[in-house]
C-alpha positions in Angstrom: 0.0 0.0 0.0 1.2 3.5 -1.2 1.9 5.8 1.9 0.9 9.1 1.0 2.7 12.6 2.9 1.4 15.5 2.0 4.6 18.7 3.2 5.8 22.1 2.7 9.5 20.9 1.7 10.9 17.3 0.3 14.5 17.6 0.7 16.2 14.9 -1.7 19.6 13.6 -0.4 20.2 13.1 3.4 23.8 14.6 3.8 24.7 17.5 5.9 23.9 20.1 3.8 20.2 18.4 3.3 19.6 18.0 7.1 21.0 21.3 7.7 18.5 22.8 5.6 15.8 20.4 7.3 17.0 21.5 10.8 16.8 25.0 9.8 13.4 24.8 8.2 11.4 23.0 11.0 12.9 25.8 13.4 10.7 28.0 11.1 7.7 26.0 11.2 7.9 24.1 7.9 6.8 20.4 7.7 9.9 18.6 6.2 10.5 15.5 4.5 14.4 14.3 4.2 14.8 11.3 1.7 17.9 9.9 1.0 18.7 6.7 -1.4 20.8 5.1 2.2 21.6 6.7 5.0 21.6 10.3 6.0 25.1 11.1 6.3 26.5 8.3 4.4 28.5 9.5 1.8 30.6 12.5 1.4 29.2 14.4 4.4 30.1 11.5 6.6 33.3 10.4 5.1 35.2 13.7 4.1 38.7 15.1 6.0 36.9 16.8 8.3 38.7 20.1 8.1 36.2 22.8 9.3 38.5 26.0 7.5 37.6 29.3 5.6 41.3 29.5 4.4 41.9 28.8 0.9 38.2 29.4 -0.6 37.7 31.6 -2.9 36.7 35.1 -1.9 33.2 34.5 -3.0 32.8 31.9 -1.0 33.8 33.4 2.2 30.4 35.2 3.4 28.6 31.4 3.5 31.8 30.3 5.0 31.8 33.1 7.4 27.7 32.7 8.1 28.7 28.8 8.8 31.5 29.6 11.6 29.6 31.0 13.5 27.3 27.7 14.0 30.3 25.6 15.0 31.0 26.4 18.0 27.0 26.3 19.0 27.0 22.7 17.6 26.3 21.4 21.0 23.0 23.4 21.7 22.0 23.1 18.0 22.4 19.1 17.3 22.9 17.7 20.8 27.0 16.9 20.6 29.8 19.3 19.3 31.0 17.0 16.9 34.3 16.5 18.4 34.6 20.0 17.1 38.3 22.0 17.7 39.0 25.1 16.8 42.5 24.2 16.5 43.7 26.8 14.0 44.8 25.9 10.0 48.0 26.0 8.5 48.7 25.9 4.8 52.1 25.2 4.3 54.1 26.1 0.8 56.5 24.9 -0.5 57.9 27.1 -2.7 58.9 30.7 -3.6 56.0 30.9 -5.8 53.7 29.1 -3.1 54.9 31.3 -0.5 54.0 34.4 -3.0 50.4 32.9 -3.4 49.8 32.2 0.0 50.5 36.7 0.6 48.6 37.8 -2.5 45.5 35.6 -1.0 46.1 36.8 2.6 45.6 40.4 0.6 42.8 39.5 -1.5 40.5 38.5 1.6 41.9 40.7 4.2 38.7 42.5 3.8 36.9 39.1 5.3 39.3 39.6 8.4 40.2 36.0 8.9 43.1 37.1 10.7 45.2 35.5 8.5 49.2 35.2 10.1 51.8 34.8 7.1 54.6 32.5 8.7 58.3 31.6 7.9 59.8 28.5 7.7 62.0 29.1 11.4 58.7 29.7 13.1 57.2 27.0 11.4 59.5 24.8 13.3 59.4 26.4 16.6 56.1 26.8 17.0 54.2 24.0 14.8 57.1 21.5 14.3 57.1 21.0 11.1 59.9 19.2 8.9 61.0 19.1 5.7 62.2 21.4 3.1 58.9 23.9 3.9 59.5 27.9 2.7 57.1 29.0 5.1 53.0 29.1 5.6 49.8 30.9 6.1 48.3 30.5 9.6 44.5 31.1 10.2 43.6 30.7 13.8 40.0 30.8 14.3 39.5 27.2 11.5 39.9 24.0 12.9 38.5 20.5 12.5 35.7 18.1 13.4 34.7 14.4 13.0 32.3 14.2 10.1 31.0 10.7 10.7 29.3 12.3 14.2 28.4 15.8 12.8 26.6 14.4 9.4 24.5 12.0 11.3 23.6 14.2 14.4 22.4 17.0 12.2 19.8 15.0 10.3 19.4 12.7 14.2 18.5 16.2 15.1 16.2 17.4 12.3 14.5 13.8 13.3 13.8 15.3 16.8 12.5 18.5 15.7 9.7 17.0 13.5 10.9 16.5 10.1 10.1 13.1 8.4 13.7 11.2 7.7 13.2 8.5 5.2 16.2 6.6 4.6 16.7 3.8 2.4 14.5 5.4 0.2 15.1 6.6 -3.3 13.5 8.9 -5.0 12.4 7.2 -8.9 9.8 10.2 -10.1 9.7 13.8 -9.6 7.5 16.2 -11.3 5.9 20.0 -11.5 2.5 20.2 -10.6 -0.2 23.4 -10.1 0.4 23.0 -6.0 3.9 21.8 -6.3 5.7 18.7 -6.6 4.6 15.0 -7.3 7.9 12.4 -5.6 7.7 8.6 -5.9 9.6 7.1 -3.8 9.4 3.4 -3.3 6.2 2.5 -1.5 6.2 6.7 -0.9 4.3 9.4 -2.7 5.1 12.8 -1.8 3.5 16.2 -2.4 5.5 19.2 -1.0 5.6 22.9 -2.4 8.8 22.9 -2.4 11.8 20.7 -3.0 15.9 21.1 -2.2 18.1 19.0 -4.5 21.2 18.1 -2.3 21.6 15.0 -3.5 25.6 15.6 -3.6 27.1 13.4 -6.6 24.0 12.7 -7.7 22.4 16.0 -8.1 23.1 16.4 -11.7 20.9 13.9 -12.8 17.9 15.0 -11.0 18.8 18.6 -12.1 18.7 17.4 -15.5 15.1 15.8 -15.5 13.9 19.2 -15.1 16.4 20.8 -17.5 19.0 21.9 -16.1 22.5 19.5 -16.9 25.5 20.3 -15.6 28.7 19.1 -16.0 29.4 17.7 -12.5 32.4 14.8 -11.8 32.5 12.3 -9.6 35.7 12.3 -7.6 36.9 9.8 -4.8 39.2 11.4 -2.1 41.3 8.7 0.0 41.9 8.9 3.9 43.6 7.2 5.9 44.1 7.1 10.3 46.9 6.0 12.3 46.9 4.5 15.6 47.2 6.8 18.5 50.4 8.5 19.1 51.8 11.1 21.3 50.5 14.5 20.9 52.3 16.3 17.9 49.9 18.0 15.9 48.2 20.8 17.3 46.9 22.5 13.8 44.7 21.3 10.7 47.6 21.1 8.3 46.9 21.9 4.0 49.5 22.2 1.6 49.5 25.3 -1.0 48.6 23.8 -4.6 47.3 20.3 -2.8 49.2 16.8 -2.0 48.4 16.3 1.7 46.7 17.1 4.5 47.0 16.4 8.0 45.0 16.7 11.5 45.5 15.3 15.1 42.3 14.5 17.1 42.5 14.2 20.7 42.6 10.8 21.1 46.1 11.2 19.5 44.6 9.3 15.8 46.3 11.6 13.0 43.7 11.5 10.3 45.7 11.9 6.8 44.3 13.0 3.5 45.5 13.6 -0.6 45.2 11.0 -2.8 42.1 9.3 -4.6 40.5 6.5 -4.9 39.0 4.6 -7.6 35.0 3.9 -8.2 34.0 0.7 -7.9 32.3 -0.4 -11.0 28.0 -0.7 -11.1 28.6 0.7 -7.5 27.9 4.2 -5.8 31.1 3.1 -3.9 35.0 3.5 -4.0 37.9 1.6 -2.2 41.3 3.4 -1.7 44.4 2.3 -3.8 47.0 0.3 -1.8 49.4 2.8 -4.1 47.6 5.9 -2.9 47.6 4.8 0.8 51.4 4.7 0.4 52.1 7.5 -1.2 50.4 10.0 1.4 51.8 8.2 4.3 55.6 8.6 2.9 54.6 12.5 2.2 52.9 12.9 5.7 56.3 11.4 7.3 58.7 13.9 5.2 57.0 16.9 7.0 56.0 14.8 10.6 58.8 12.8 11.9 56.7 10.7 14.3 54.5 9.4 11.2 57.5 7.5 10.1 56.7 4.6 12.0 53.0 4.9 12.4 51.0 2.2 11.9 47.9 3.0 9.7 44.7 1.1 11.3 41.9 2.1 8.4 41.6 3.9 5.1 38.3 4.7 3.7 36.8 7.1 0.6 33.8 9.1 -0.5 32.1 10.2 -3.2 31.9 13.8 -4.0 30.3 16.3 -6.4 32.9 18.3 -8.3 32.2 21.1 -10.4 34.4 22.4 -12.9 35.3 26.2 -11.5 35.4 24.5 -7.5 32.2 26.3 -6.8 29.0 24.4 -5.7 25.7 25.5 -7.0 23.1 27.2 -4.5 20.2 28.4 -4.9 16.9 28.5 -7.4 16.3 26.6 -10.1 16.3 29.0 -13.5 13.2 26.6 -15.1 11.3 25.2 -12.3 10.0 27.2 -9.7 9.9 25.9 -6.0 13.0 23.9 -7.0 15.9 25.0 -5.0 19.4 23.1 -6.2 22.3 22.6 -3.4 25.3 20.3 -5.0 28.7 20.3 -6.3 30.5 21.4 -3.2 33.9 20.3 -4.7 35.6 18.9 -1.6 35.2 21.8 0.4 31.5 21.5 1.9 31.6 20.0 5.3 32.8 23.6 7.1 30.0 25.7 4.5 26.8 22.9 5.0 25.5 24.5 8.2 25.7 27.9 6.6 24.1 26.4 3.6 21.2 25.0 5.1 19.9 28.0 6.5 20.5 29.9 3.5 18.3 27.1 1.6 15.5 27.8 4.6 15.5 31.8 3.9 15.4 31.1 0.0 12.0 28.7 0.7 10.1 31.2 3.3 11.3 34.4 1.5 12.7 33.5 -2.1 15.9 35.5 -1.2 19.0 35.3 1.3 20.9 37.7 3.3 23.9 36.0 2.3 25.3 36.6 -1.7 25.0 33.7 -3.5 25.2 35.0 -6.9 28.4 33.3 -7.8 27.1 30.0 -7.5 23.9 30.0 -9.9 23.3 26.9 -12.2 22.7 29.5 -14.8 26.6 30.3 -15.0 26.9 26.7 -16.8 23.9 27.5 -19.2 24.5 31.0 -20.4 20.8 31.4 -22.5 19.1 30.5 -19.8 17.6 32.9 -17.7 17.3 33.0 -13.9 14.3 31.5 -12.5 11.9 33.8 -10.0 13.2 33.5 -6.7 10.0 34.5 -5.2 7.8 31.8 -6.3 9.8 29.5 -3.9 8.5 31.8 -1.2 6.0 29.8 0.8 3.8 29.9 3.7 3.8 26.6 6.1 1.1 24.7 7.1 0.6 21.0 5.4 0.1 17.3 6.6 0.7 13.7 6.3 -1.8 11.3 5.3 -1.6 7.3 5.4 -4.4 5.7 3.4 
C-alpha cells in the first residue's frame, strides 16, 4: 500500500547540507521530508577530511563560510554533541617561492573578510608548529579548525528527526515532477506532495537537475583517507598544503587523520575503495613533513564520493526553469565547514525567495548561459501541510 505525505518541503539527499536545511526549516515552522537513497550522512558528508576551514576558498565563498563559523562552536546546543569540534587553527604550508607568493597575494585578496590571517616563515614553522621538511614558510588562520564528520553528518539529520521532520532513509526517489500546488515524488512505496523541494543530492544532483532541464557538468571524484593508531600528541593544527598533495590533523585521542590522494570507483557501485598505491604514497609524504608518522602504523583507510564542479564552486540556490525547485550540490571537496551555513540559506530562499547571504556566484545558470534566472519569489511559501496514510 502506497503511503501518501502531503509537506511544505521534500529535501532529496540526506547529507549535511540536506539536514541542515531540514534543521533549519522545521525551526521556522515548515513540515519537512528528508529522503535519501541510504543513509543520511553516508556519503561524502560522513566520510570527508573533516577540516572545518575558511582558508583557501575563494573570496566569494567566504560570506557562506563566514555565516557557517559562527554555528560551529554552538553545535552542542544546536544538534545535541559538538562533533568532536576543535578550533585548532589551519595552516597551509608552501613549498615554494611561488607558493609562498600565493599564499601573501590571498592573505591580501581577503583581508577585507578579516580572517586574521598570520603569514609565517619556515624558522617559526619549526618552533612553534614542528614542522619538517624542506617547507618555505606558511599561512596560519587561527580561528578554522577541524571536526569528526562521521558524528556531525548524522547528528544533524538525528536532530532534524527530533525536531519534526520526516527522515526517510533507504529510500530513493524514482519520479519527480511540477505540478499546479507543487511537486509529485515517488519514492518506493512513498508518494510525496511538497511545495517545495531542495536537491542536495551531492554526486548525484546532476541527474535529477537534469530531469527538469538543467545539466551540468558535475564529476564524480573519490578522495582517499587514511588514520593512524594513536600516538603522542604532535599536531596541534589542521595542516593543507599550498597547490594540494596532503593534508594532515591530530584528534585528541592522538589518531592523526591523513588525506591527498584518490580513490577509484567501484564499477555498477555508488562506492569506491582506496588504492594500496595511494595509501602509500600520502603516508611517505605525511612522514617527510611529521617525523613521528615514520613509523606509524595506519589502522583504516576509507573514501567518498563527492560532487565536483568544474570552476570549485558548488551550486546554490533557485532553479532557473522550475520554480519551487531550489538546487544545493557540487561542493567540490570543500563542503563539510560551509553545509550549516548552507542550510539556512536554503531555509531563507524557501520562506522568503531570497538570502541575506550573496549567492550569486554560485547559480546553475553560469553553466547555461541562455538560460535565464528563474523567480526567486515563487519559492516563497507559507507553512502549514500534513501527512496522510491511506
Amino acid at each position: 500500500m502506497t503511503r501518501r505525505i502531503d509537506c511544505d518541503v521534500a529535501i532529496v539527499g540526506g547529507g549535511l547540507v540536506g539536514s541542515s536545511a531540514a534543521l533549519a526549516l522545521r525551526s521556522m515552522g515548515f513540515s519537512v521530508v528528508l529522503l535519501d537513497k541510504g543513509f543520511c550522512g553516508a556519503q561524502a558528508s560522513g566520510v570527508n577530511y573533516g577540516g572545518v576551514r575558511r582558508q583557501g576558498r575563494p573570496p566569494e565563498q567566504l560570506p557562506l563560510s563566514q555565516r557557517s563559523h559562527a554555528i560551529w562552536p554552538r553545535l552542542q546546543q544546536l544538534i545535541g554533541i559538538d562533533g568532536e569540534f576543535l578550533r585548532s587553527g589551519h595552516l597551509k604550508l608552501a613549498r615554494s617561492a611561488a607558493d609562498m607568493a600565493s599564499l601573501e597575494h590571498y592573505a591580501a585578496d581577503v583581508a577585507p573578510f578579516e580572517l586574521d590571517l598570520e603569514l609565517v616563515g619556515h624558522n617559526q614553522l619549526r618552533e612553534r608548529f614542528g614542522i619538517a621538511g624542506d617547507i618555505v614558510g606558511g599561512s596560519f588562520c587561527p580561528g578554522d579548525g577541524h571536526a569528526n564528520p562521521r558524528l556531525v553528518a548524522t547528528a544533524f539529520a538525528a536532530a532534524a528527526g527530533r525536531a519534526g521532520a520526516e527522515v526517510l532513509e533507504r529510500t530513493k526517489v524514482t519520479g519527480a515532477s511540477r505540478t499546479f500546488e507543487g511537486f509529485a515524488l515517488e519514492a518506493g512505496d512513498v508518494a510525496i506532495k511538497a511545495r517545495a523541494v531542495i536537491n542536495s543530492a551531492g554526486a548525484w544532483a546532476d541527474s535529477f537537475a537534469a530531469a527538469f532541464g538543467e545539466p551540468v557538468p558535475l564529476e564524480r571524484t573519490y578522495p582517499s583517507m587514511i588514520v593512524t593508531e594513536p600516538l603522542d600528541p604532535f599536531l596541534s593544527v589542521n595542516i593543507g598544503i599550498e597547490g594540494g598533495g596532503i593534508y594532515a590533523r591530530q584528534v585528541t585521542r592522538g589518531n592523526v587523520v591523513v588525506g591527498g590522494e584518490r580513490a577509484a570507483p567501484l564499477a555498477d557501485s555508488d562506492f569506491s575503495r582506496p588504492r594500496s598505491d595511494g595509501v602509500l604514497t600520502i603516508m611517505q609524504r605525511a612522514s617527510e613533513l611529521f617525523g613521528p608518522l615514520r613509523h606509524a602504523q595506519a589502522i583504516r583507510f576509507w573514501s567518498g564520493t563527492e560532487a565536483t564542479m568544474p570552476d570549485r564552486n558548488p551550486v546554490i540556490g533557485p532553479s532557473a526553469t522550475t520554480p519551487g525547485l531550489i538546487h544545493a550540490f557540487g561542493f567540490s571537496g570543500a563542503g563539510f565547514q560551509i553545509a550549516p551555513g548552507v542550510g539556512e540559506v536554503l531555509a531563507e530562499l524557501v520562506r522568503d525567495g531570497r538570502t541575506s547571504t550573496p549567492i550569486d556566484a554560485f547559480s546553475i545558470t553560469r553553466f547555461s548561459p541562455a538560460s535565464q534566472p528563474g523567480d526567486a519569489s515563487q519559492a516563497a511559501m507559507t507553512t502549514g501541510s500534513k501527512e496522510t496514510s491511506p
